[in-house]
N, C-alpha and C positions, 0 to 999 in steps of 0.2 A: 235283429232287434226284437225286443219281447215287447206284449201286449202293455205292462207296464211305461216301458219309452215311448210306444206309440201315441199314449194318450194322453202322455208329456207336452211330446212335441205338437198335437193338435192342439191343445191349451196353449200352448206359446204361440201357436199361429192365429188363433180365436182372439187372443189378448193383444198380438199386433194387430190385428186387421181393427179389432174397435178401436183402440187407440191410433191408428191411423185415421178411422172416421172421425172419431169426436176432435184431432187436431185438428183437420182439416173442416169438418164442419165449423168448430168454432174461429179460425181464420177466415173463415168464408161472411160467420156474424160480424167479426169485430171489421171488415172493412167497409171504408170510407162510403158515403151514398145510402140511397134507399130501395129497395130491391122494388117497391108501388112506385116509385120515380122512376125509374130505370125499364120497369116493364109498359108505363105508360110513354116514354118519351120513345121504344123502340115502335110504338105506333102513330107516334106523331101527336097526341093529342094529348093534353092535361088538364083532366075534369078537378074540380074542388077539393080543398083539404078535407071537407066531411066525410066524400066519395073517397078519398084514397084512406082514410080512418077507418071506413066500416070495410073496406077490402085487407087493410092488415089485420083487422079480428077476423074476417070470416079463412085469413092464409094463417091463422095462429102466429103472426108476424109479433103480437102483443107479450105474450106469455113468455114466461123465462126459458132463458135459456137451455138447461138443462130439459124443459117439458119439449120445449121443440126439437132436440136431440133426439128424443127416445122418441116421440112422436116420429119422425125421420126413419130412428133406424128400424121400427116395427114395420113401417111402410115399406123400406127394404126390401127388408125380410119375406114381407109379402109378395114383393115382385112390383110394386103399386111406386115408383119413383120420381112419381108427380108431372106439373106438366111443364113446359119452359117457361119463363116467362117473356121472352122475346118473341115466341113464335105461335104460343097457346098450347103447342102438340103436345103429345105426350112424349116423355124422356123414354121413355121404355122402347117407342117408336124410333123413337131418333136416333139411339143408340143401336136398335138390331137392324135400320140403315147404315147405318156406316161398318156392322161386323163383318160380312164379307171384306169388302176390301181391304180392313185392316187385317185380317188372316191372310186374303192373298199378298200383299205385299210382306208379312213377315214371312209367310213360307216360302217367297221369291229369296227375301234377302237370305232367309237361312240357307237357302241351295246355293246358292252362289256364293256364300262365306264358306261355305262344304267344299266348293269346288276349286277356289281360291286357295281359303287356308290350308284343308289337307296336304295337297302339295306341296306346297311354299314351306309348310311344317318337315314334311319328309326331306327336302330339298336340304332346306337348313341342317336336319341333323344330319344329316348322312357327309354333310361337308362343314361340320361343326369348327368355328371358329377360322373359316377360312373366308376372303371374300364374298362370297356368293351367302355365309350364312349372317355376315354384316350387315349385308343391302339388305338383306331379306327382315332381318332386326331392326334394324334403321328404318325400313317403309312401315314395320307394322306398331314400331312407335310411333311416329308423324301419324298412321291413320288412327290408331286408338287415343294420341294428342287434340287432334282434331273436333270441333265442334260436330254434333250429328246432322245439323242441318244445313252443313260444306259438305258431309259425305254424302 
């Protein structure tokens, strides 16, 4: 692959990842509720419509849509991912608590799909189209059928 494909294919992956954010950013605007509703009830307490006004100016909650996008995505970009609004912390925190164990458990499951599937693979072909490479067919339809949170 030449320098010229390379720079292709990174532009096509630039142009998914934003268009993955701004759909999902803008699903996130166009649902139901109010994010100063929703951050005030996860504490219990709901101060004045004044108070919840002057918190959606000072969260840019006001401003169009598009200025909160790129506001958003700069922040990103920055590493800056804001804070939650259920808990106050910051996301940035929240998120590099939970990366550990999500790498150990994907690296668990990959060793064990390694240790699983390679054989069951070699098993099957080596006795292709015989019994043994049916079952073996047959289970690994039902488990890739299967919802991920049954397996």
């Amino acid at each position: 692959m030449n320098k010229k494909q390379m720079l292709s294919r990174f532009l096509q992956i630039f142009l998914v990842l934003i268009g993955i954010s701004f759909l999902t950013f803008i699903l996130i605007y166009m649902a139901p509720g109010d994010p100063v509703r929703a951050m005030f009830a996860a504490s219990g307490t709901m101060p004045s419509e004044a108070v919840m006004n002057e918190i959606r100016e000072e969260l840019g909650l006001n401003d169009p849509v598009l200025v909160q996008y790129f506001r958003w995505l700069g922040n990103c970009l920055k590493g800056d991912f804001g804070h939650s609004y259920s808990t106050g912390k910051p996301v940035a925190q929240l998120l590099s608590a939970r990366l550990w164990p999500t790498l150990k458990l994907s690296l668990l499951s990959l060793v064990l799909m390694l240790i699983v599937a390679v054989p069951l693979g070699m098993l099957s072909a080596v006795h292709q189209n015989k019994p043994i490479d049916f079952i073996v067919r047959g289970a690994s339809f039902v488990g890739v059928s299967m919802p991920n949170f049954w397996v």
